[in-house]
N, C-alpha and C positions, 0 to 999 in steps of 0.2 A: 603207147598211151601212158601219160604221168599218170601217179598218182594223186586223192585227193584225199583230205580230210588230216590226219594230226602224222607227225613223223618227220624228220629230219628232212631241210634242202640240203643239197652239197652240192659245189660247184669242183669241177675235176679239171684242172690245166692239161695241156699237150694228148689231148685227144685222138689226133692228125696218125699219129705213131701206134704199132698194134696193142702194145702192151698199155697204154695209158686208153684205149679204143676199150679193149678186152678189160679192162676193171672198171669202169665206167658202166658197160652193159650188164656186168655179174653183179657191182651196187646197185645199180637200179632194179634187179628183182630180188633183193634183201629186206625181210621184216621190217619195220620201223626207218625205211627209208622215204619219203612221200615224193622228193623230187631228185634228179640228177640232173644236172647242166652242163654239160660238155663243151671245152671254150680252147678253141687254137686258132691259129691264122687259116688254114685247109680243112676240108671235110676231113672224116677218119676213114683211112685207107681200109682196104678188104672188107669194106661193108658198114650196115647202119651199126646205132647204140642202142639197140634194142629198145627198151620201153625210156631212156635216157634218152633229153634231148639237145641238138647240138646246136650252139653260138657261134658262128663267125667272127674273132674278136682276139686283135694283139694284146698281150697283155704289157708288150710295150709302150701299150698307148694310155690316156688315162681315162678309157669311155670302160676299161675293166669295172671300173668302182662305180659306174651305172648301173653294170648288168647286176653288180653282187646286190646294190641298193635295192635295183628294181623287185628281184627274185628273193627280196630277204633270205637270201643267204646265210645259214646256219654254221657249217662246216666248208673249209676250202681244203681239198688233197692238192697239191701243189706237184706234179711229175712232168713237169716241161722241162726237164734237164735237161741239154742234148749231148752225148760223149764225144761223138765225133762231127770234126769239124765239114769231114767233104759231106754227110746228110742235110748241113745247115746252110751248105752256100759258101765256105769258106771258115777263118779264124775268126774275122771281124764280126761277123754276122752271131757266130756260132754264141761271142760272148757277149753280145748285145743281148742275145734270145735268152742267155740263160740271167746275166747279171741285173741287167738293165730290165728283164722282163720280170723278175724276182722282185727289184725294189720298187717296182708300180703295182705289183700285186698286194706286194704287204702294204705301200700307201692306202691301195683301196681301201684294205680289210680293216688298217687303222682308222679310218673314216666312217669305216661300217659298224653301228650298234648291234647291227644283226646276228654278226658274226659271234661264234661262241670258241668256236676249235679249227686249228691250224693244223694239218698232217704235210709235214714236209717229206720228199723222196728222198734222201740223201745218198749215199754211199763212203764203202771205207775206205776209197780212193783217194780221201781226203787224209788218211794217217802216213801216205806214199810207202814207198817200198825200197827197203836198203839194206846192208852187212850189219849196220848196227839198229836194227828194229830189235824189241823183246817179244818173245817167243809169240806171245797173245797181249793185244792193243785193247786197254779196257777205256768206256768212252771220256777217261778224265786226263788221257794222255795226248801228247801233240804230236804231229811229226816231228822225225830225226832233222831234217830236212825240211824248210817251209817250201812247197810250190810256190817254183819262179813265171809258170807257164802253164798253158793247156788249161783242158778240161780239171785237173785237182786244183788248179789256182781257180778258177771258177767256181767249186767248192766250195773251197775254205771261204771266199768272200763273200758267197750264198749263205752259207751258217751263220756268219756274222751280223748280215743284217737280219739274219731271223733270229737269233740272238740279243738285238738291238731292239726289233721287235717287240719281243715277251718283257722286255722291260717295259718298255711304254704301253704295251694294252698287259699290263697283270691278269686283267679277268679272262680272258683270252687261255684256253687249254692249249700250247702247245708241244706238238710229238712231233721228233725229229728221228725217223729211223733211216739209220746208218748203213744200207744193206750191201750186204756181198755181192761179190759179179753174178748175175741172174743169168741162169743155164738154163736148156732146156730146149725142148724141140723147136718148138715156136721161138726162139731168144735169135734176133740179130744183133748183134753187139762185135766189138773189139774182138772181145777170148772166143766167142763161139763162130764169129769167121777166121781165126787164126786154127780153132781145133778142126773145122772144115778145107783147111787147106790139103791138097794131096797130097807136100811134103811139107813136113813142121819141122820151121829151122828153129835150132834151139840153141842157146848161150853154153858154148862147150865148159865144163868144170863148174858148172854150179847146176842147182835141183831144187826148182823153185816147191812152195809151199801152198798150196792151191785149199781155199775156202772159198764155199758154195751154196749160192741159195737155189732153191728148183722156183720155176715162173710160178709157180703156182704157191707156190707158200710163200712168193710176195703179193698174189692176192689176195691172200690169207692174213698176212699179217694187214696190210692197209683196211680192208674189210673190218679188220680186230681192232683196228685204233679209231676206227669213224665208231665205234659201234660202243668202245671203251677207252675213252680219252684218259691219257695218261699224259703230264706235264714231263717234260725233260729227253732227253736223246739215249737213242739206243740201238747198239751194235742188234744186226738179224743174220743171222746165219744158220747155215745147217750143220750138225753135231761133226765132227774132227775132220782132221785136214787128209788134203790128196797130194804125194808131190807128184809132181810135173811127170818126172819118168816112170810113177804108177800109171798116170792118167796117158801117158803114150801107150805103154805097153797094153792096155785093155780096147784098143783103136786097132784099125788094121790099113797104119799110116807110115810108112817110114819116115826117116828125120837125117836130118841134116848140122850136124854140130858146127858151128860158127863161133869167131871170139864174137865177144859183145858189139863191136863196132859192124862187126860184117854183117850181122841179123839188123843191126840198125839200116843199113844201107840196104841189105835185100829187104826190108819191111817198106823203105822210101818207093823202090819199084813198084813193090805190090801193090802200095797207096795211089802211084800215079797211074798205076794200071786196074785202080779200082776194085780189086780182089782183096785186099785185107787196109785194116789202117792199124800203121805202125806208129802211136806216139810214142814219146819219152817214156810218160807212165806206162804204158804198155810193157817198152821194152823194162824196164825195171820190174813190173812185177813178173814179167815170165823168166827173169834172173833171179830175184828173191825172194816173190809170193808174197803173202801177209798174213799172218793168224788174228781172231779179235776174239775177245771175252765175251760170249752170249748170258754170264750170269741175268744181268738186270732185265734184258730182256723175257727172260722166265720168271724172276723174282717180281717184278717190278710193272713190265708191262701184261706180264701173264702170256705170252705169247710161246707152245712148242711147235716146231716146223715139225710138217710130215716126214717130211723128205734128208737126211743127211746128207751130209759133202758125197758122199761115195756112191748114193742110194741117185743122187742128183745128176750126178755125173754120167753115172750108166744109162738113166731114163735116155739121156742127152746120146753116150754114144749108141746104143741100140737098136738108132733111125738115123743114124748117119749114112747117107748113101756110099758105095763102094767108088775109090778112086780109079779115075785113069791112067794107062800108061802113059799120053800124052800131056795128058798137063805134070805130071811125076817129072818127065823129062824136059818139060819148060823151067820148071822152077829149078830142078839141077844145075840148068845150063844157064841162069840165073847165077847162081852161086858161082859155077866155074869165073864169073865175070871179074866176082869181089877179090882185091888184093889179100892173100892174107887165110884165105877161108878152107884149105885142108883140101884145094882142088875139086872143088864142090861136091866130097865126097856122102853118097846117100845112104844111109844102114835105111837097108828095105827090111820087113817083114820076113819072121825066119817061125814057120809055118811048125817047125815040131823043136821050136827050143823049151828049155825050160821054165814055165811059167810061176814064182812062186803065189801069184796074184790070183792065179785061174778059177780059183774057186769060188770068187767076188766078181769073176769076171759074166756080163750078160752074155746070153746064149749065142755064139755065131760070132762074134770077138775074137780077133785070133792075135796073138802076142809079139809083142817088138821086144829084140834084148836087150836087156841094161845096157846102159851109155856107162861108158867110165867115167863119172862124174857125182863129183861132189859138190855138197852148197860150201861157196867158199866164204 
């Protein structure tokens, strides 16, 4: 049941999907909210929007700027990004949905008087990931690297016209948060079907730098910017970094060291066997990771996460279920295929080595040894 009487409309993109389903229903029973509209091309998967209710409606089309008219829409949260491409139907589709569905949204909202504040989703996928990044990406830096492809070139071109945007409607509040890869039990994504694999092949000689938001302190912060409009973009993350071989070792996963090319080739199987999706940006950030600067977001936006990188991560491995030995030895024999790959040698779990992590590590966790490897 809506709300009536005085309180904010907002209208919420990519509904369809759990995580934009799940903050849609938690804004709708928020003080000072009066309506939620939920608008994707699909109903939202694993259930209704709670007292929020749901539209039918591309926002590649331009009947979006009806519905915002109709509903005088106040506030738009904008999280119909999609990462990967085999969710969307493909490359073509994938960047239709995100690029093309982006510049009809903002047309609408430019059209709309109604409209007061913009909350875009973004991510720091947009900074990439390489040898020459500095240590921590604060948001007035570029990448090393522009995105030639994929989902970070989607991004960066997504920013741009929202960018483009805030020029033409001045009056218009917009907040752009920047968010880390979102962990977390409930999280399907990239990183958290790759940490779900029974073996994790990883880029021998390097130790990627892992920053981390928990699902929940990104509905935390979106809830915080509908609720407290703040103009300008801002890194969201959880407080210091995890590398890669911490975050193996607190898993009870063995792994698989590969050079660079043969985790790209065994990531292409995984993809066409539907168990993990390996892009570019993928494989770059589990080579090099990425750190960002959360000052502004504290200063600026006012926003602290619950949860830390490390605090985020545990939630995450904690409920990981135990693997099998038969898919362990699928994916092996996997690797045995790739030219080049060290014989598809597996460092399994070594049950009483020394952990120096153990004390940080969640209860029933049981330790993987250091890889010889460094970030190179």
């Amino acid at each position: 049941m809506s709300r009536t009487g005085t309180g904010k409309v907002v209208l919420v993109t990519g509904v369809s999907r759990d995580l934009g389903r799940r903050f849609a229903r938690q804004l709708a029973a928020e003080p000072g909210i009066r309506r939620v509209i939920g608008v994707d091309v699909v109903p939202p998967r694993g259930g209704d929007l709670g007292d929020a209710s749901f539209v039918r409606a591309d926002i590649r089309n331009p009947v979006i700027a009806k519905i915002i008219a109709k509903e005088d829409v106040e506030v738009v949260v904008h999280m119909s990004v999609i990462a990967t491409p085999g969710s969307a139907g493909g490359r073509g589709t994938m960047k239709e949905l995100n690029v093309i569905g982006t510049m009809q949204l903002l047309a609408a909202c430019q059209k709309a008087p109604s409209v007061q504040h913009l909350v875009v989703k973004s991510t720091t996928t947009v900074y990439g990931a390489s040898s020459r990044d500095p240590a921590m990406f604060t948001e007035d830096m570029e990448p090393r690297r522009a995105p030639r492809s994929g989902y970070a070139k989607d991004v960066a071109e997504i920013e741009g016209y929202v960018r483009g945007f805030a020029r033409r409607r001045p009056d218009v509040t917009v907040t752009m948060l920047r968010c880390a890869n979102v962990i977390g039990p409930h999280v399907v994504s990239p990183l958290t079907s790759y940490f779900r694999l029974p073996v994790l092949p990883v880029v021998a000689g390097f130790d990627a730098r892992l920053q981390l938001l928990h699902e929940t302190d990104l509905f935390s912060v979106l809830d915080h910017a509908v609720a407290h409009p703040r103009q300008g973009t801002f890194n969201v993350a959880g407080d210091g970094l995890l590398m890669l071989s911490q975050a193996v070792r607190r898993m009870r996963r063995p792994t698989v060291p590969l050079p660079g090319f043969a985790v790209g080739n065994l990531g292409s199987l995984l993809r066409s066997a539907r168990v993990a999706d390996f892009s570019p940006e993928q494989l770059a950030f589990l080579t090099y990771g990425r750190g960002v600067d959360t000052t502004r977001m504290r200063t600026e936006l006012g926003f602290e996460p619950a949860f830390t990188t490390e605090q985020a991560f545990a939630d995450f491995a904690s409920r990981l279920t135990p693997t099998g030995g038969r898919l362990e030895r699928a994916v092996g024999a996997l690797a045995e295929q790739l030219p080049s790959a060290r014989g598809g040698q597996v460092d399994t779990p070594a049950d009483g080595a020394h952990d120096p992590d153990a004390g940080a590590r969640p209860p029933g966790l049981v330790a993987v040894p250091d890889q010889e490897a460094g970030r190179g």
